[in-house]
C-alpha positions, 0 to 999 in steps of 0.5 A, a space after each residue: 500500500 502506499 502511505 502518506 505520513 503528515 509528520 516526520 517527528 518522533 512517532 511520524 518517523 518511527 511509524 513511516 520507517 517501520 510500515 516502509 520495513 514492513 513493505 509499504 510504499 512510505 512518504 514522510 512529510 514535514 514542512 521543516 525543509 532543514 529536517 526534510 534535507 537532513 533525513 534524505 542525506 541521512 542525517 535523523 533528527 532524533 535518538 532512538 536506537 536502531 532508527 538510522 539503520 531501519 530509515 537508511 535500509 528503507 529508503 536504500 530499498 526505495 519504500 520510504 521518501 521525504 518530501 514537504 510536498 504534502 500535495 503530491 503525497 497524498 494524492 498517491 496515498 491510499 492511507 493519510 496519517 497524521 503525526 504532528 504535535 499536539 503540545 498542551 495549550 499554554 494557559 489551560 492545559 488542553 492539547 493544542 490541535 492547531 497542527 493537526 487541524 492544519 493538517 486535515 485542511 492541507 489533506 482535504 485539498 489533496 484527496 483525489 481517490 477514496 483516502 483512509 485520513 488517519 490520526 496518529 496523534 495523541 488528540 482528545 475524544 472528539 478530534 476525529 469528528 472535527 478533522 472529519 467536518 474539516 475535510 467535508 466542507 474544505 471538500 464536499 466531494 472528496 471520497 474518505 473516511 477519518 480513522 484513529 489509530 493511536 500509538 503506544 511507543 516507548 521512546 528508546 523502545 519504539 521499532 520493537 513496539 511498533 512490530 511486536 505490540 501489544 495490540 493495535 487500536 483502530 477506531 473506524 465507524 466507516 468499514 471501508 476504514 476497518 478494511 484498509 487498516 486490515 491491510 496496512 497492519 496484515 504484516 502483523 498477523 504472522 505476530 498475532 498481534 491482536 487489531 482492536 476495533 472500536 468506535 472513533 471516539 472509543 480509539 481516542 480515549 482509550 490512548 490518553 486511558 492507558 497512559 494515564 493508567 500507566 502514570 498512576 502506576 508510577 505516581 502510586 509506587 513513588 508514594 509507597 516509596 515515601 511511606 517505605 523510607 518512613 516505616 523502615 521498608 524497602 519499595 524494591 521488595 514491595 513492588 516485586 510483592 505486588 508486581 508477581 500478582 498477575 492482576 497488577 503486572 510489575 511494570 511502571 512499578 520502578 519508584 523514581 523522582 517522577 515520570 517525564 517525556 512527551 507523553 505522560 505529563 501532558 496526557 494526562 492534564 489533556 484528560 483532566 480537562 477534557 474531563 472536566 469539559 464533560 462535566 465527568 472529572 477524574 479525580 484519580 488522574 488529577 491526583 497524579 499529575 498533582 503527586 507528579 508534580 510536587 515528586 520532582 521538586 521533593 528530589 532536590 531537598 533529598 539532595 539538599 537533606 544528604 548533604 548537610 541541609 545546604 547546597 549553597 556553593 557545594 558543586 554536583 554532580 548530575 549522571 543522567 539528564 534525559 527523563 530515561 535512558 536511550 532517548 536524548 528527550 528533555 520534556 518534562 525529565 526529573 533533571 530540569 526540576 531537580 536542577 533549577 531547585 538547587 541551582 535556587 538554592 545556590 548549587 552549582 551544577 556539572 553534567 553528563 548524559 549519553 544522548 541529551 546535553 545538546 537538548 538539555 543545553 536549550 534548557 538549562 543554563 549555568 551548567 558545566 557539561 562533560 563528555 563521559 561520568 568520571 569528568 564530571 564527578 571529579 572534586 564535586 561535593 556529591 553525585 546524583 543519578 537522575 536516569 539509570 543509563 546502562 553506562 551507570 550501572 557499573 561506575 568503578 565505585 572506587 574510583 568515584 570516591 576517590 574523584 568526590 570531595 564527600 562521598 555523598 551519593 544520591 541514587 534517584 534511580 536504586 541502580 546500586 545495592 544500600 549495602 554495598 555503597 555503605 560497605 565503600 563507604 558511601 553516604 548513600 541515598 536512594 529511593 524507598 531503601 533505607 
């Protein structure tokens, strides 16, 4: 099938690499001519491992293309998706659907034959129907049917869950939608992987349901977690406790300074106020995204309460800047917090991370950035772990006391063992343990 997809971001670049690896005849398209440029000389824009070969094989087989042509890749489509942004609204929190509506009306004046107009998007309940009214009367005689597909990728995880998911979501009232859909994802059934067919509106809440779900699962162990420190527990154990029940499951049960990225944060106050909008308030979700919240700015007064109650002039070492490992996104990552809260309070800061100090330099400042772990924790007042990169979780800790001026070691992530660290003689604090 040949397939149109409006976006070549982090899920427009994934998706469009991943249907052209399935066999697909694949467009991306983008309006940023720098980024349309680098990506057909093979340079891409984002991290997510194994992206470069897939993208650079694809388009070596000639199924996948870059263009800002959006005209002329949708009139050769038999499938348009939308993958743009769709950041929450400055002033209120709702998702800002100005991309996509953008989109729909610059599809509707390019179909020419019966076209599936797919949202890939994150978008609120309700989307689909505008994109719908958009299209009739930009076009009143255009042949389409409007589809939700979400996507459910894990940044640093994305082409492995995009082939072997958990299932595929699509919302389509129009069977002739159902029926190409069935095609553009037949790859899949060799993975029986199962196709979940619902209502339009049915697709796009259960998108900002599962991720809000998945963010209380987080907001619900860091709590444990604090309650853990207080009564003497330790959070690790508890959550295998928990996570070995079938029901509960042992994923998004890692207590940490609080989850980040491009999708939990801004979802789940897309759903609030969508919510809220109906007259149907989620009181569950409003509760986490308010944890969330205060949970990065309690990790800078762990960080001040290990060393001595000031940071004033103490310099510290921050492993980890990205909000997980094998990603280099700085959206809403525990850093940005955790490091603005010490920088208030007059700490100065070093910094490694693998992948995100390019971004994290448009963010922060005053920041002294490092090319490996052991240069920036040399004569610094204290470490802490903030993303539990794999290159973390092996430091010769012999060699990270000896580089410290204190052996002070804040472990946000509990990559290390208490007993250990207090056997090399660490002042060790981490997350649930005591």
């Amino acid at each position: 099938m040949k397939i149109a997809m409006i976006g070549s971001g982090y899920v427009g670049l994934v998706s469009g690499a991943c249907f052209a690896d399935f066999g697909h005849v694949v467009t991306c398209v983008d309006k940023d001519e720098k980024r349309v440029a680098d990506l057909i000389d093979g340079i891409i824009p984002i991290f997510e491992p194994g992206l470069d070969q897939l993208v650079a094989e694809n388009v070596r087989q000639e199924r996948l293309s870059f263009t800002t042509d959006l005209k002329e890749a949708v009139e050769k489509a038999d499938a348009v998706f939308i993958a743009v942004g769709t950041p929450s609204r400055r002033g209120d929190g709702h998702a800002d659907l100005s991309y996509v509506f953008a989109a729909a009306k610059e599809i509707a004046q390019s179909l020419r034959a019966f076209t599936v107009v797919v949202t890939k998007s994150t978008v609120p309940v309700g989307t689909g129907d505008s994109i719908d009214k958009i299209i009739r009367e930009t076009r009143p005689d255009a042949d389409y049917c409007v589809v939700s597909n979400p996507e459910f990728l894990r940044e640093g995880a994305a082409i492995s869950d995009f082939k072997r998911p958990d299932r595929i979501v699509v919302g389509a009232d129009d069977p002739r939608g159902r029926e190409v859909m069935t095609e553009v994802y037949r790859p899949l059934y060799l993975n029986q992987s199962p196709i979940v067919f619902t209502s339009r509106r049915t697709a796009e809440l259960t998108k900002y349901a599962a991720n809000a779900f998945l963010a209380t699962k987080i907001a619900f162990i860091n709590e444990m977690a604090d309650l853990c420190e207080k009564v003497g527990a330790d959070v690790q154990d508890v959550s295998r406790g928990i996570g070995l029940d079938n029901r509960i499951g042992s994923k998004f049960l890692h207590a940490g300074p609080g989850y980040g990225g491009s999708c939990f944060p801004k979802d789940t106050l897309a759903l609030v106020k969508t919510a809220q909008d109906f007259g149907s308030p989620v009181h569950i979700v409003e509760a986490v995204a308010s944890i969330n919240s205060t949970r990065k700015r309690m990790m800078a007064n762990k960080v001040i309460h290990a060393c001595g109650g000031s940071v004033r002039d103490k310099t510290i070492a921050v492993l980890g800047l990205a909000f997980k490992p094998n990603t280099d996104d700085m959206r809403d990552s525990p850093a940005i917090d955790i490091i603005n809260a010490l920088q208030a309070v007059g700490a100065k800061i070093r910094a490694f991370d693998p992948a995100s100090m390019d971004q994290a330099k448009a963010i922060l400042s005053d920041i002294q950035y490092h090319d490996n772990a052991y240069d920036c924790i040399e004569q610094t007042d204290a470490l802490v772990i903030v993303t539990e990169w794999d290159a973390f979780r092996a430091l010769d800790l012999d060699r990270v006391k000896a580089s410290l001026k204190t052996p002070i070691v804040v472990d946000l992530r509990n990559i290390y063992r208490p007993e250990i660290m207090q056997s090399k003689g660490f002042e060790y604090s981490s997350i649930g343990r005591v």
